[in-house]
SELOPA-188560 format. One record per residue (C-alpha): x, y, z; residue number from 1. Coordinates in Angstrom, 2 decimals. Layout:
<rs>
> c1	c2	c3	pos
> X	Y	Z	NUM
...
</rs>
This chain:
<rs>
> c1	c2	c3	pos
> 25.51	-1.74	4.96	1
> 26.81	-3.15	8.64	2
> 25.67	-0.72	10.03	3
> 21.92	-0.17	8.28	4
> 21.46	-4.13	9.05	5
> 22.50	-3.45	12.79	6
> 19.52	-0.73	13.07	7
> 17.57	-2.88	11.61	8
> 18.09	-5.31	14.54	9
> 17.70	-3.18	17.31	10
> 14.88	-1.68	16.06	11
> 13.25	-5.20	16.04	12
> 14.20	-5.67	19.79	13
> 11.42	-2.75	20.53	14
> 7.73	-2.55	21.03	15
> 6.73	-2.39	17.33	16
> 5.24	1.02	17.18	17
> 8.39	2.89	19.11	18
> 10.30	0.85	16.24	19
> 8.11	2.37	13.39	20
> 8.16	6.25	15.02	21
> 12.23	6.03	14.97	22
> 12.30	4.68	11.86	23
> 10.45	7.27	10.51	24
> 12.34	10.07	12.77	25
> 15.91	8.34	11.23	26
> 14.48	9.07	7.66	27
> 13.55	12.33	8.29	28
> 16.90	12.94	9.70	29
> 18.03	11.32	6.56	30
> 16.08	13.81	4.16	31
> 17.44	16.85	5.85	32
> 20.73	16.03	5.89	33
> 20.78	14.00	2.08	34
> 23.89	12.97	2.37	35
> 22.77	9.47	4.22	36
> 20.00	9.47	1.58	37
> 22.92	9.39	-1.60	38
> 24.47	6.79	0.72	39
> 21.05	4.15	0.96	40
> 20.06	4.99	-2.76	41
> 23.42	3.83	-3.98	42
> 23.28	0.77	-1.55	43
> 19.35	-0.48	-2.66	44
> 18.79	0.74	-5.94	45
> 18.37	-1.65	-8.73	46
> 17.93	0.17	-12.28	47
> 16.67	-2.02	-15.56	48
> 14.75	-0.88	-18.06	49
> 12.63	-3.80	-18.16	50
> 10.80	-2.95	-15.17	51
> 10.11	0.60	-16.22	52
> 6.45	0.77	-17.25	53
> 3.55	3.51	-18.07	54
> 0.83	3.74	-15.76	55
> -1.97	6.37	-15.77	56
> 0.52	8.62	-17.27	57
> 3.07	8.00	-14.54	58
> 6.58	6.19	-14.96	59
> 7.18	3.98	-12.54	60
> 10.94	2.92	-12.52	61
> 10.07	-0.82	-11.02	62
> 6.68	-2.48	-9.57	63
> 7.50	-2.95	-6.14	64
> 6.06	-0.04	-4.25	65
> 5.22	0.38	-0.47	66
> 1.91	-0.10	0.87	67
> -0.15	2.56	2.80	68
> 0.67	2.41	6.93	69
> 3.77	2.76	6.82	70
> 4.21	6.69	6.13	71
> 0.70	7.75	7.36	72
> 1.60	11.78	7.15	73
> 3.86	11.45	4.09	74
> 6.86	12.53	6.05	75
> 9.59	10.63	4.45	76
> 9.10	10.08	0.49	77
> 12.19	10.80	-0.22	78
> 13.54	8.80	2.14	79
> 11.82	5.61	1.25	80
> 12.58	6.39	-2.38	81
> 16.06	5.98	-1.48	82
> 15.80	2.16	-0.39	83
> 14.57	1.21	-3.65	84
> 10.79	1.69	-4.14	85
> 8.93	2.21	-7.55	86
> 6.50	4.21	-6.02	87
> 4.72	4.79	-2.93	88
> 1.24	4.79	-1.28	89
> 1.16	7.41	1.59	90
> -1.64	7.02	4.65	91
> -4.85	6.32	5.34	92
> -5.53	9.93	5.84	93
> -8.41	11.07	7.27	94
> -9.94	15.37	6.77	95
> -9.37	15.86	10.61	96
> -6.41	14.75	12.93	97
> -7.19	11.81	14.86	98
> -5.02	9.60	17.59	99
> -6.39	6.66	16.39	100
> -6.73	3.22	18.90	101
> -5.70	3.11	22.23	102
> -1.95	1.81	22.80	103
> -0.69	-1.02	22.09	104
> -2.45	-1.13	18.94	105
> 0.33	-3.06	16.72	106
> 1.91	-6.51	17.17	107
> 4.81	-9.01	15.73	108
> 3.98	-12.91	15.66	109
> 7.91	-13.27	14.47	110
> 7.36	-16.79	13.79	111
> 4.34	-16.59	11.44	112
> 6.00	-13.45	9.82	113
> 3.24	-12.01	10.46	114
> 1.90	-8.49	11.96	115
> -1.43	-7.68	13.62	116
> -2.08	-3.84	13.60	117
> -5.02	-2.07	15.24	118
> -4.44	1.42	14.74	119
> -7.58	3.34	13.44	120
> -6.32	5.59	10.84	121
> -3.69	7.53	13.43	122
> -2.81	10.47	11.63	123
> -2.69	14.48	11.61	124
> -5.25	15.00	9.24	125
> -5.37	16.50	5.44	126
> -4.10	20.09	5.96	127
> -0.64	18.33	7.31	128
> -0.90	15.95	4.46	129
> -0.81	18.57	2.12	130
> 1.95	20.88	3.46	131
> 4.29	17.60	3.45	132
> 3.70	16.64	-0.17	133
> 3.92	20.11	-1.42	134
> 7.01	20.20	0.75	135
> 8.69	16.98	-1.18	136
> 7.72	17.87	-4.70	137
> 8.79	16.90	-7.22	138
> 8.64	13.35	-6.08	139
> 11.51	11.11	-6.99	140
> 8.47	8.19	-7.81	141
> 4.69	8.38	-8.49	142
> 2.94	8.59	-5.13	143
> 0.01	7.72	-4.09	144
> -2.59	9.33	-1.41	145
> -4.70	6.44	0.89	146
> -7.83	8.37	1.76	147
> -10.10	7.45	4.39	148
> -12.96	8.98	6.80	149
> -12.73	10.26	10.59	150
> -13.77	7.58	12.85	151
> -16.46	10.12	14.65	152
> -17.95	10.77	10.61	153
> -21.38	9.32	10.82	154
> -21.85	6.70	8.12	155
> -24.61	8.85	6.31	156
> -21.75	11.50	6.04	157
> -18.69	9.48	4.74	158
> -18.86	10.74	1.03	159
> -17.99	14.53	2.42	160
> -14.79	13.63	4.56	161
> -13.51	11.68	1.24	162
> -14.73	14.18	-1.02	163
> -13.29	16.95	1.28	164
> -10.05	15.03	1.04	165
> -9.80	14.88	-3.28	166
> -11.12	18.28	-3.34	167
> -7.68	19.34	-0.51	168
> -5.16	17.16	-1.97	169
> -5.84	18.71	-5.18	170
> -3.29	17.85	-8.06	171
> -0.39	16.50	-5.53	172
> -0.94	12.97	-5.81	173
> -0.08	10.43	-8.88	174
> -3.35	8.35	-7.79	175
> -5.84	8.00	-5.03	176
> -7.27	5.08	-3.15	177
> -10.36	4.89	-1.56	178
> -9.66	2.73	2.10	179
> -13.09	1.70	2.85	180
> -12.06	-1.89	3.87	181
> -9.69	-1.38	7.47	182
> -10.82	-3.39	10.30	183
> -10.20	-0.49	12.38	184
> -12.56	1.84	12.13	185
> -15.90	1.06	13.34	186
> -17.93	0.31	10.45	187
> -16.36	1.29	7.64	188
> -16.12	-2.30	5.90	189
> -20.16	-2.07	5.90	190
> -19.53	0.63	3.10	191
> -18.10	-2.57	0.74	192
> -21.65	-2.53	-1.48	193
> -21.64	-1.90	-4.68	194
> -24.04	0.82	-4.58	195
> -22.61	2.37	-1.96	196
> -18.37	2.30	-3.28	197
> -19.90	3.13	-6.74	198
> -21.35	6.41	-5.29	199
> -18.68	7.07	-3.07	200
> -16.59	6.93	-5.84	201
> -18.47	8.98	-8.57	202
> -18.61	12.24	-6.16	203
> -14.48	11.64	-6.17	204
> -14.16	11.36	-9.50	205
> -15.96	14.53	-10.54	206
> -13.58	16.63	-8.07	207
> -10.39	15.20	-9.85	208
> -8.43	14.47	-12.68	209
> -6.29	11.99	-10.97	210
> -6.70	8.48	-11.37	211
> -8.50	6.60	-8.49	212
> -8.22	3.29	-6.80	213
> -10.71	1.37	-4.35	214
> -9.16	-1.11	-2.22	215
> -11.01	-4.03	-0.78	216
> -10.60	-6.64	1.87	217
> -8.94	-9.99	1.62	218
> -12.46	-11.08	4.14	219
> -15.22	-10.47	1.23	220
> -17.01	-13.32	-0.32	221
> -15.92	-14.41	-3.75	222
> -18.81	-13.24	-5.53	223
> -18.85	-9.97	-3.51	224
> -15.25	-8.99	-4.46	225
> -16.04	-9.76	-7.89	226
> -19.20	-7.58	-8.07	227
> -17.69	-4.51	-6.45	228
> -14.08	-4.99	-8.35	229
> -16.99	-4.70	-12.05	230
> -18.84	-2.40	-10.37	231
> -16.27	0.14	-9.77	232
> -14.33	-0.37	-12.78	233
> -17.38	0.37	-14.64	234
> -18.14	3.50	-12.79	235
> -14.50	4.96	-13.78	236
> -12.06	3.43	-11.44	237
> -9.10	3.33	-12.39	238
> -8.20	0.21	-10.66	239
> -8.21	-1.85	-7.30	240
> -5.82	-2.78	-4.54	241
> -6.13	-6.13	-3.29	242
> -5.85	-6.54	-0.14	243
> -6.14	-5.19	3.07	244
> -5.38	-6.88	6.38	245
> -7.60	-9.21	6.91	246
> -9.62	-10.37	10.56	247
> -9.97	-14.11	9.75	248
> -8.37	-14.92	13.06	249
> -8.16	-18.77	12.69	250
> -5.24	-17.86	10.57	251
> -3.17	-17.33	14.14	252
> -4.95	-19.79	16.78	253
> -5.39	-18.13	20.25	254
> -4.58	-14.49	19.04	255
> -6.78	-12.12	20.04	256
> -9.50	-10.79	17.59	257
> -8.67	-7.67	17.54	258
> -7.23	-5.24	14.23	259
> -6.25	-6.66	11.23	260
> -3.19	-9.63	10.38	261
> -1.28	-8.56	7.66	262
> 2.47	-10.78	6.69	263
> 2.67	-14.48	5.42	264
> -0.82	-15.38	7.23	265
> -2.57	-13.30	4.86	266
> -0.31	-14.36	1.49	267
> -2.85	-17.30	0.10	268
> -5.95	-15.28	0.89	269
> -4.37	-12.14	-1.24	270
> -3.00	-14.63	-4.17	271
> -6.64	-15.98	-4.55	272
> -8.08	-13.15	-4.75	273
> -6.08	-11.22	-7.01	274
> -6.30	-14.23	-9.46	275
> -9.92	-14.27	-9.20	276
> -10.53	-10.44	-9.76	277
> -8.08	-10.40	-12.79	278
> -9.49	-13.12	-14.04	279
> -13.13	-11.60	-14.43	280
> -12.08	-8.19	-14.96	281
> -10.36	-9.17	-18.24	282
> -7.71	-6.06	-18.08	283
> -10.18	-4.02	-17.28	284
> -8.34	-1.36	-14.70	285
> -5.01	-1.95	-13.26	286
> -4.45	-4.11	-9.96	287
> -1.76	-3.53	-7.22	288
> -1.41	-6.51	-5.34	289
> -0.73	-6.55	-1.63	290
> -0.32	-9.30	0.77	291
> 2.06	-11.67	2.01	292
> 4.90	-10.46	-0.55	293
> 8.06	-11.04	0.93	294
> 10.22	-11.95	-2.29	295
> 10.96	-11.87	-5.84	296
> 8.96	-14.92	-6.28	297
> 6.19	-13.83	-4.81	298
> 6.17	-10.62	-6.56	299
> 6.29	-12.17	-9.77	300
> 3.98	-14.57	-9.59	301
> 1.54	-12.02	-8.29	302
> 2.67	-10.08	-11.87	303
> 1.81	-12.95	-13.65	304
> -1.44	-13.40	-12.33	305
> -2.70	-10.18	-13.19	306
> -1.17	-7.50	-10.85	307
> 0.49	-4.55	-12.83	308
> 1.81	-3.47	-9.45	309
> 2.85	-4.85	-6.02	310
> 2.94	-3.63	-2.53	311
> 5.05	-4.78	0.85	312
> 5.30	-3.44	3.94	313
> 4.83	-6.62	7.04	314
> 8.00	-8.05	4.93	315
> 9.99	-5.15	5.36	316
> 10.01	-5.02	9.15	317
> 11.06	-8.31	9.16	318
> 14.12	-8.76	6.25	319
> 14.84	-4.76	6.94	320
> 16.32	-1.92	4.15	321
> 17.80	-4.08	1.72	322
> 14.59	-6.85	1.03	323
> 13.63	-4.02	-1.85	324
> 17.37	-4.64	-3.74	325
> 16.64	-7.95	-3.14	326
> 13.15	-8.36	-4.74	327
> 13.60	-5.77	-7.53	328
> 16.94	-7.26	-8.53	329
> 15.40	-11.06	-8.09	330
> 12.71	-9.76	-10.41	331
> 15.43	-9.02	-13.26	332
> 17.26	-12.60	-12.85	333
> 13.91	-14.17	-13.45	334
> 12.73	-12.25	-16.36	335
> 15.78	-12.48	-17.74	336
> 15.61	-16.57	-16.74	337
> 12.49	-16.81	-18.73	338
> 13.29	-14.16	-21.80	339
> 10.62	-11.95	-20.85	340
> 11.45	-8.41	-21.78	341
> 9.43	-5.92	-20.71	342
> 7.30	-6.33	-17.25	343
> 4.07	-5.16	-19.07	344
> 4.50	-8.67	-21.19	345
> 4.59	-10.51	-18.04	346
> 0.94	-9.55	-16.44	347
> -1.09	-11.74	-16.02	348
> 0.11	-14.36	-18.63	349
> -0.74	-17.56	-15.94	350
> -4.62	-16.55	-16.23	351
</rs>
């Protein structure tokens, strides 16, 4: 535990995205040799049946899963299984390999808790994406694919790369999301109309069985989110993730505008609007919230405002390996504070 804790540290003494590449290296390490894997799954797991629950034919052992970013090429599954997750959202991956922004492209504001990344979908591209989950099957927890498009895909084009991508990832992810809401790749939030996500969507759809998410940003108007959160669910999604980082700057005076904030800054914005969504979709599709979660808490108060599942990942740079124990075992202690029984009974019983 010492010694996990100590990494942690000295990892947060580097530039952030060094940190994040030997991070994932240590994990990969960790896979090969399994051994430190047995180790960190007997140190962070937290098993109660009252967080198991059924979603699109998945079990999920608890609802705190990791948000998309962190494992862009879905390298380390297993490894991030082992600190605890319920499941995991692998990427934004894109059809072709692409660098992404130039360096540095990702920031800490330690104080606000708070990160600022401007990466641009960085990644190696679908065909790699598909050797590594084949590689890692059968998962240890339902996981997700985060699709996206290649930054030099003309707008008028978008609906092949993403189409490309459900047709290549085939049956190896639990669920898909549709990323067309990062800040980071030049015009891609202009593809937030309804129209537009609803089409988008329905060419996805008819290349898969697998259920499919849209996520949208936390910067949309009220009435916008609302429209495209009916107007996918109507169209066959099978739910939303809300948020993604958002570029309302005034939330860190003097930072530069550049990428998207993501940590405590964005935690408000991402409450509102996941109480406002679940509010008018009535249980229609299933919500992962993401957002500013950074404890038990939060996580169940986002549960109790309508999300079925919940996401961290700014919050784990910042409390390290063992914030997942933490929040998953919190969760218990305040279900079991309240009498609730089974997490399903919990959603969204504040709307």
């Amino acid at each position: 535990m010492l010694s996990l804790e100590a990494l942690h540290k000295a990892l947060l003494q580097l530039e952030p995205e060094t940190a994040h590449d030997l991070a994932i290296e240590a994990l990969r390490v960790g896979q090969v040799a399994r051994v430190p894997l047995s180790l960190l799954r007997r140190s962070c797991t937290v098993r109660s049946s009252r967080l198991e629950q059924s979603l699109w034919g998945q079990s999920f052992p608890n609802p705190v899963g990791l948000a998309a970013g962190f494992d862009k090429n879905g390298e380390v599954i297993r490894g991030m299984a082992s600190t605890g997750f319920g499941f995991l959202e692998v990427g934004t991956v894109t059809p072709m390999p692409q660098r992404g922004n130039e360096k540095p492209r990702v920031f800490r504001h330690r104080q606000e808790q708070s990160l600022q990344n401007a990466l641009g979908f960085n990644n190696r591209g679908g065909r790699a994406m598909v050797k590594k989950l084949r590689s890692q099957r059968p998962y240890p927890v339902p996981v997700g694919v985060n699709i996206g498009k290649n930054r030099t895909t003309p707008a008028k084009d978008a609906a092949q790369d993403y189409e490309r991508l459900v047709d290549d990832l085939g049956e190896l992810p639990d669920y898909l999301v549709i990323n067309v809401s990062s800040p980071n790749t030049p015009g891609l939030r202009d593809m937030q109309r309804a129209q537009t996500v609803v089409e988008l969507l329905r060419g996805c759809l008819a290349r898969t069985r697998k259920p499919i998410l849209v996520k949208l940003a936390p910067d949309l108007e009220d009435a916008e989110a609302v429209e495209l959160a009916l107007a996918v669910t109507e169209a066959g999604a099978a739910g939303l993730v809300l948020t993604n980082t958002t570029i309302d700057y005034s939330l860190l005076p003097g930072v530069e505008p550049r990428g998207g904030l993501s940590g405590r800054v964005l935690k408000k914005r991402s409450f509102d609007l996941l109480r406002l969504v679940a509010s008018n979709l009535d249980g229609r599709g299933h919500l992962i919230s993401v957002g500013g979660i950074d404890s038990a808490e939060e996580a169940y108060a986002r549960l109790k405002n309508g999300a079925n599942l919940v996401q961290v990942y700014t919050a784990l740079v910042y409390q390290g390996p063992f914030l997942i124990r933490k929040m998953v075992g919190g969760l218990v202690d305040l279900m079991e504070r309240d009498g609730v029984e089974r997490v399903e009974d919990l959603v969204g019983v504040e709307l």
